[in-house]
N, C-alpha and C positions, 0 to 999 in steps of 0.2 A: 460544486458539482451540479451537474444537469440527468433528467432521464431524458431519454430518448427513445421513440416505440418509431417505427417504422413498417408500414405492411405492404409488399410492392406485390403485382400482376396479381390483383384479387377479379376472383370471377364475378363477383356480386356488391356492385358498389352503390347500393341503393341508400336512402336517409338509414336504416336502420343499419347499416354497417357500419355510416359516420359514426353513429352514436355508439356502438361497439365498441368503438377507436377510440375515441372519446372517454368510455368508460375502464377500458384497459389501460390507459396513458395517467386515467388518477392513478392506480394504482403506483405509479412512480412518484407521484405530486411531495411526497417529502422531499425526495433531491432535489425539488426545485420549487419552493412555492410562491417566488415569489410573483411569475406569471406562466400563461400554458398559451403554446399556440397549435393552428393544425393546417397544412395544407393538402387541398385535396387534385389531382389531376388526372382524369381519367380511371383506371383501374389502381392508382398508386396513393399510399397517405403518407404523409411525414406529418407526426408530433413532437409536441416539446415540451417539458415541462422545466421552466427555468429557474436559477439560482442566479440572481444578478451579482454578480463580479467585478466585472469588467463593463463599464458604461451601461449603469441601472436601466438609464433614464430611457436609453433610444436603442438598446442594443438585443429587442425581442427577436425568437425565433420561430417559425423558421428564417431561414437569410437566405434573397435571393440577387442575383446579379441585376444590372442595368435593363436588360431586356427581360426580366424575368422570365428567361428560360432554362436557366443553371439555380436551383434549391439546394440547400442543405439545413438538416439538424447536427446540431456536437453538442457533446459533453465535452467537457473538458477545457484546458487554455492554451492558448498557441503564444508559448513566449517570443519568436523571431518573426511575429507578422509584421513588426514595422519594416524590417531589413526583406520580408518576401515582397513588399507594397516595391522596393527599390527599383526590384528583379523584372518587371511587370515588362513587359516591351512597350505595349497599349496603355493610351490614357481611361482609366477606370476612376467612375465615379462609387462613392461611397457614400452610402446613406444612413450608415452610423458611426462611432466608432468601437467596433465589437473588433475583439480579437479572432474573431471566426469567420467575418465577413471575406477577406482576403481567398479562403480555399474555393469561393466560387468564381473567380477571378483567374486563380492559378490554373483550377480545371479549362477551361475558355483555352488557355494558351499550352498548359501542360499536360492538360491530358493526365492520366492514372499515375502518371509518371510523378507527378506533383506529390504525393505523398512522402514520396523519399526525403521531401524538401523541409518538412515537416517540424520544430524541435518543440515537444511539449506534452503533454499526457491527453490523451485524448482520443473518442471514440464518433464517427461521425457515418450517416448515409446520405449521401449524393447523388439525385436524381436530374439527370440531361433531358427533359419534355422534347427536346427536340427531335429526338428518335426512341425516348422513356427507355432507355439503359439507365443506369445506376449502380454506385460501387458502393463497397461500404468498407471502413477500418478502422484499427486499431492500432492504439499506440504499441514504441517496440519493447518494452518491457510490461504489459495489460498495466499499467496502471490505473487507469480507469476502465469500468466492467462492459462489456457486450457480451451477448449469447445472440444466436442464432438458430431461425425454427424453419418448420414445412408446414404449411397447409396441405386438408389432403385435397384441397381444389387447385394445388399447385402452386398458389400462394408464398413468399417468402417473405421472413418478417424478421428483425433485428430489435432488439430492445436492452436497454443498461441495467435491469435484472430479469430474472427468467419467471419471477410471479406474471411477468404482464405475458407471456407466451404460455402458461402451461395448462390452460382450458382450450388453448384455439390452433395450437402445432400437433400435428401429429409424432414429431420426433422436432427436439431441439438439441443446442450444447452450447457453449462456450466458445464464442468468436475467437482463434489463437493469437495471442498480442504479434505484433510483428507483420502482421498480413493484411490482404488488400480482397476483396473479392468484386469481381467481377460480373457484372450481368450477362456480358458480350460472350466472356469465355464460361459460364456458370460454375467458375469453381475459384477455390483460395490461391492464392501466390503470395509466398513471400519478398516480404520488398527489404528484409531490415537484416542483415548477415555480414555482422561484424567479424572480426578477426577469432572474437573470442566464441565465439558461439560453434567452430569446428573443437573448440578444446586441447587447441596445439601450445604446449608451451610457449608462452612467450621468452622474451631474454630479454627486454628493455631493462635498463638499472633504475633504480627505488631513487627516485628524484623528490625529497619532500618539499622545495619551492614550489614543483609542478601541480605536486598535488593539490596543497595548498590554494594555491593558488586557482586552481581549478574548481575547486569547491566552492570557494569566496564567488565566484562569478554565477556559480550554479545557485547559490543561497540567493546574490541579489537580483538574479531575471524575474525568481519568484516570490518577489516583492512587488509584480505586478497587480497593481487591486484598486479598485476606487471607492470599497467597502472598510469597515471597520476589522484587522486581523488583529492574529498572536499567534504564538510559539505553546506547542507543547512540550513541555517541560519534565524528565522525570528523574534528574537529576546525573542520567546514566552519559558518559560520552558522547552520544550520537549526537540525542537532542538539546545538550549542553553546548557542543560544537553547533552549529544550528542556532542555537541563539544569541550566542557569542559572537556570529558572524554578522547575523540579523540588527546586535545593536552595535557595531562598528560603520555600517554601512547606512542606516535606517533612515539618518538625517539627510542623505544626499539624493535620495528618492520620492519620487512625487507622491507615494504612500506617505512617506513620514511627515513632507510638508503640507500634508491634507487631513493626515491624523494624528498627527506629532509624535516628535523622537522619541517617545519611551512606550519601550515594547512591552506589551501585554504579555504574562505567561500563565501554563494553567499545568497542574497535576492532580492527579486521583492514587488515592490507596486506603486501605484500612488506618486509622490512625494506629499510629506509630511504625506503619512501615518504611523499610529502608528509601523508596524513592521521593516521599516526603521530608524526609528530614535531611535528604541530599538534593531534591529541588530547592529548597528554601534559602539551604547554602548558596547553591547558584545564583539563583534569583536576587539574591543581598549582596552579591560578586559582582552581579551585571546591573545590576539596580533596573532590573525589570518589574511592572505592575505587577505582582505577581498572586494570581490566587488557587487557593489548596482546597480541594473538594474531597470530602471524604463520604465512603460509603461501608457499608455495613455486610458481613454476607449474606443473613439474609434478603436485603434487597439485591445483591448480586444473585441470587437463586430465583426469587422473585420475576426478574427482569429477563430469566433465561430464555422463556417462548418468544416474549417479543427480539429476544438477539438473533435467535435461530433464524426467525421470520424475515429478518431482514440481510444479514449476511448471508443468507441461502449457502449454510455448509453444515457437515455437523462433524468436520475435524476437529479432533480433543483440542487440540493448540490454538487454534484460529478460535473457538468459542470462549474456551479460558482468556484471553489474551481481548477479545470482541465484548465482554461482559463491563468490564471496567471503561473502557475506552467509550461506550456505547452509553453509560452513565455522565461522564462528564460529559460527552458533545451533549448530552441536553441541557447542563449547567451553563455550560460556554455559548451556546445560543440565546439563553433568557438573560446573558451580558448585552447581547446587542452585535456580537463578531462573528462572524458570517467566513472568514477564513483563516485555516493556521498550518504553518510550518511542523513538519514532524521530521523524525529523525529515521522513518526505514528504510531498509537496505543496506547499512553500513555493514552489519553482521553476513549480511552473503558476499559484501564483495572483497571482504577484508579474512573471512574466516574470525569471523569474532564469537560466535557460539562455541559453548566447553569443552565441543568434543572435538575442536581442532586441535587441543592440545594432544591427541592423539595420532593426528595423521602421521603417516610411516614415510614419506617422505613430499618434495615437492609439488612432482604427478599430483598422485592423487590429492595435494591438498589444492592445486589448482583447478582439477577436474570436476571435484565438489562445490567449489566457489560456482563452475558454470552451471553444475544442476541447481544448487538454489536458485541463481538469478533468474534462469530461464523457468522456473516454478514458482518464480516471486507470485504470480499475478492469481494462483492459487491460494497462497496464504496472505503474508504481511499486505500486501497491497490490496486483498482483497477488504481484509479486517481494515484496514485504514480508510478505505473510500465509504464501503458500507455503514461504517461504525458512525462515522461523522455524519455519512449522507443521510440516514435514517431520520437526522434532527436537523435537515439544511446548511450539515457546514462545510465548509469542502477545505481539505488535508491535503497539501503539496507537499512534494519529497524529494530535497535538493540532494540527495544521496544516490539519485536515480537519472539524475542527468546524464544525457546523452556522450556528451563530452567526457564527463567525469569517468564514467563507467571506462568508459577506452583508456581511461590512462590507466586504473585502478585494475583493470584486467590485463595490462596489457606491460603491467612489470613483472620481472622475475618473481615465481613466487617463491622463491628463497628468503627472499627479503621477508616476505609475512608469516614464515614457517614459528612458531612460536617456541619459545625458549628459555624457558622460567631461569634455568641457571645463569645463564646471561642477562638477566632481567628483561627478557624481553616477550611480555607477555602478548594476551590477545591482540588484534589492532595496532599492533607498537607502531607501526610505520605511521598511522593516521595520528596515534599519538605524539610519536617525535615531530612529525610534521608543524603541529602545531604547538610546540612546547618551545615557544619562545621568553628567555630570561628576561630581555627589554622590555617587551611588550606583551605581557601574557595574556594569553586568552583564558586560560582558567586557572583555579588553585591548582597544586599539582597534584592533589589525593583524590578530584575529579577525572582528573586527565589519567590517572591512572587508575581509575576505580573498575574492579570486577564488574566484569560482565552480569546484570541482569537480565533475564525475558523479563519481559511485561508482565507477565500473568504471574508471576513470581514476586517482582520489584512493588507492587502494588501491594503486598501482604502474603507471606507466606500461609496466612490459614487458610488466605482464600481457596486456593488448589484443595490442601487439607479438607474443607468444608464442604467444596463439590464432589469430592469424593464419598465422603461420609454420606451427602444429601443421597447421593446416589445407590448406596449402599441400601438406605433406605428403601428405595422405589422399587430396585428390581432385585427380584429375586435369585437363586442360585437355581430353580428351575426353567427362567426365562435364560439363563447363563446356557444352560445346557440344552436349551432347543434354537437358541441364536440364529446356527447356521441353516435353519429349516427355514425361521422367520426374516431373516436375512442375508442370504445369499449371495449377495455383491457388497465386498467389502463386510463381511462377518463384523461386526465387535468383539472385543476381545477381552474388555474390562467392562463393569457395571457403568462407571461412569460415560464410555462409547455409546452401551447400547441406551442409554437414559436419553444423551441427543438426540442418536438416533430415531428414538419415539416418540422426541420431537418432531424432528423432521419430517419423519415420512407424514405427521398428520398435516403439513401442511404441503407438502411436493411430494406424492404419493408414487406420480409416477417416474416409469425408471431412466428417462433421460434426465431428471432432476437427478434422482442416484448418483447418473454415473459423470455426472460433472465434481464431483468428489473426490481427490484423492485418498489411495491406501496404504497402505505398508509399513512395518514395525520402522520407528523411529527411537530414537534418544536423544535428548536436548534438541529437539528440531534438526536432530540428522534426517540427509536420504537415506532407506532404505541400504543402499551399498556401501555407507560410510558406517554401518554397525560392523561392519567387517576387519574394522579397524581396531576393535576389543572386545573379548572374547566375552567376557563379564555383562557387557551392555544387551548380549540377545535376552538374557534372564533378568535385565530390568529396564523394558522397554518404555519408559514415559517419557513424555515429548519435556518434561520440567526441565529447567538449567541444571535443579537438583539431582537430578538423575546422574550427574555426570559423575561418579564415586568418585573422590579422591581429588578433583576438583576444586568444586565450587565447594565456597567455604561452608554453605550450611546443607552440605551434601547429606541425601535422605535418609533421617532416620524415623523413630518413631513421630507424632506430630509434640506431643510435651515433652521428647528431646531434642528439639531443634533448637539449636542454641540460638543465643540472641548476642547479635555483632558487640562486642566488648569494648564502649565509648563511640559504638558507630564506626569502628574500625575493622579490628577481626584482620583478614587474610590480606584484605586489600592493601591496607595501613603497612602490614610486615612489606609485601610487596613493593612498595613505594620505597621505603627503605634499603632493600635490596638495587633495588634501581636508580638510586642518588649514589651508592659507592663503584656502579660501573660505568666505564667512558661510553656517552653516547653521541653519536656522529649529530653535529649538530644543522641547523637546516642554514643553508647557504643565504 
């Protein structure tokens, strides 16, 4: 990942406003330290501060075309630039070979229009000198972050976190993934309206080749890299699949014959938690580098200001879940790997969290699938890009592909309706998919292993712990004056308002606020999907555990939480269950 600060139609663009720039754009300098650049043209600035990826050597930003009159800054990678380079009409010279260079090219011929053309995660402003318009966008699920400010001299300004706008906008937010904005028209358009995003049922039939198949292509675009990567690992389906795929493919890509065939893996948890000792399994499966970093909760409590500080959120879920992930990307970087494969999204598009075991029918469990995705770029994606980015690493998410997403949306959700008596549990589909006898991609007590979140799979005390910490801090008179002291978005528990006094000490004011979402949750439902069981309004925690009756170490006191029986427990029974029923096998 890259930051990106961007300030256009400034009234006062004297030396001390460079310097300004200059000084707002470190503020990014972790997501990218490996170089910073700044262009200046009239009333407009584009910076950068870069994460070398993609052609170290010569592929600094900002990028400008042949005449240097089309700029741009991105974050982000543009996996189909060589097949855009095809498209080109005109002979364009290229003066490095950056995967970003190509969208000053496209703009030249395509005009705004060119972003549609786009497949890859990414945030970018685009300035034309030629008549100083400029667009700015964002990829179509936010995978990587923009916000958007106002100057009150009129000023407009973009930047890949909102620390670098909240001294100098009078009102900013959160660029909406999907959309394009426009100088010419001053306002947002969406450029990205799939099928799925009106929420109409689909009917396509549950084709596991397709899927399959679809994935494997989406895993190896994002083996693009001329740095040293790995896979995160935490033992659970997603990221297992993911790297499964990662070392079938590894050897046949200019990554592996640059950094060789054996894939690096990394996981974090309290020792002896469950995604430890179901990583390691993987890891000895795939015969991947594999290493296990453990942390402690007090340093997980420890590190809490600096997680707040940089995920700019103080959602219970996303910080839980940002605390662990945000420890090993500093581990993972003093390795020398600079990028890695994760596994999110599969749970929004599959219905793989605990409370789809409760959807009341197809509707609604495919209607949920589309609020997650379309809210991805609030949570998981946010926690992924930030968590990494904070220590220079950048985290690609082959579950989130373009392509993929359309098929994965775009089957009956009958097929993914979950169905324990039938053994057909969370994810079945992605698991039958890949649950090949010949040629296996994993064990099979992987492939059917119980859903974990992260902030769970990492050590059950952990949650336990920050709660407790919390209990600590604030008081039951600070409980009871809450909504006096915070009014947007109340907390609702000690542990909320503890964040939250995080937060506010470092983004005080209220458009930082209200880039937050709210609303009663369980196991990472929407707010409308509690409606689905009457019990989950009276125990609304975002945990897997929350889901009673569920997940196997469904909440009870913290010294009765039981401990997985051989490292089996509910999964293990499950498994068994699902060897004695016929399963449609993948073509």
């Amino acid at each position: 990942m890259c930051g990106i600060l961007a300030v256009l139609c400034l009234q006062d663009c004297s030396l001390s406003k460079r310097s300004r720039v200059l000084e707002l754009s470190r503020r990014l300098r972790h997501r990218g330290p490996d170089w910073s650049g700044l262009y200046h043209h009239e009333n407009h600035f584009l910076a950068h501060e870069r994460l070398a990826i993609v052609d170290p050597t010569s592929g600094d930003q900002p990028l400008l075309n042949e005449e240097k009159t089309i700029v741009v800054t991105v974050n982000g990678e543009i996996y189909n630039h060589e097949s855009l380079k095809a498209v080109l009409k005109e002979s364009h010279k290229y003066r490095t070979e950056s995967d970003c260079e190509v969208l000053t090219h496209l703009y030249e011929e395509y005009g705004e229009d060119m972003v549609s053309m786009l497949d890859g995660m990414f945030s970018f402003v685009l300035l034309d000198t030629r008549d100083n318009s400029f667009i700015a966008a964002r990829d179509p699920i936010g995978i990587t972050p923009l916000y958007m400010g106002w100057g009150i001299d009129g000023s407009v300004w973009f930047a890949s976190e909102m620390k670098a706008l909240v001294n100098d906008c009078e009102q900013f937010k959160y660029f909406p993934p999907g959309h394009i904005y426009s100088s010419k028209t001053g306002s947002l358009r969406r450029y990205y309206e799939p099928k799925w995003f009106s929420e109409i049922i689909p009917t396509a039939p549950y084709d596991p080749l397709l899927l399959r198949q679809a994935f494997e292509r989406a895993v190896v675009k994002r083996l693009m890299t001329d740095v040293p990567f790995g896979v995160l690992l935490s033992g659970g389906l997603d990221s297992s699949l993911v790297a499964s795929v990662a070392c079938r493919y590894i050897a046949d890509t200019k990554a592996g014959k640059q950094w060789g065939t054996k894939l690096h893996s990394f996981c974090v948890g309290l020792k002896g938690s469950p995604d430890l000792k179901a990583a390691k399994e993987v890891a000895d499966y795939l015969g991947t580098l594999h290493k296990e970093f453990h942390f402690t909760v007090q340093e997980g409590l420890d590190a809490l200001p600096d997680v707040i500080y940089h995920i700019e959120t103080y959602d219970v879920t996303t910080i839980r879940a940002s605390t662990p992930m945000f420890l090993m990307s500093r581990k993972i970087k003093s390795l020398g790997v600079k990028m890695v494969l994760s596994g999110e999204g599969s749970d929004e598009l599959f219905g793989g969290y605990l409370y789809f075991h409760k959807a009341p029918n197809k509707e609604e469990f495919h209607k949920e699938t589309c609020r997650k995705v379309k809210d991805l770029h609030l949570y998981d994606c946010l926690r992924a890009n930030k968590s990494t980015s904070a220590w220079g690493v950048e985290a690609r998410v082959p579950f989130l592909d373009k392509d993929f997403i359309d098929i994965a949306l775009g089957m009956d959700p009958a097929a993914k309706m979950i169905r324990t008596k039938e053994g057909r549990i969370e994810k079945w589909v992605l698991r039958n998919a890949f649950d090949d006898e010949k040629n296996p991609y994993l064990p099979k007590h992987i492939l059917y292993r119980q859903k974990e979140q992260f902030s769970d799979g990492v050590g059950y005390s952990w949650i336990d712990g920050l709660k407790a910490h919390a209990e600590q801090q604030i008081t039951d008179q600070m409980m009871a004056n809450a909504a006096y002291i915070y009014p947007y978005n109340t907390p609702t528990t000690k542990e909320a308002y503890y964040y939250r006094r995080i937060f506010e000490g470092f983004f005080p004011q209220n458009s930082a606020r209200t880039t937050v979402p709210g609303g009663p949750s369980v196991a990472c439902s929407t707010a409308k999907a509690l409606e689905w069981d009457e019990a989950w309004a009276k125990n609304p925690d975002p945990s897997g555990r929350a889901a009673i009756g569920i997940h196997e170490a469904s909440y009870k006191e913290p010294s009765e939480t039981p401990v997985m029986e051989n490292g089996e427990g509910a999964t293990y029974k499950m498994l068994k269950l699902q060897e004695s029923i016929p399963v449609v096998p993948v073509k």
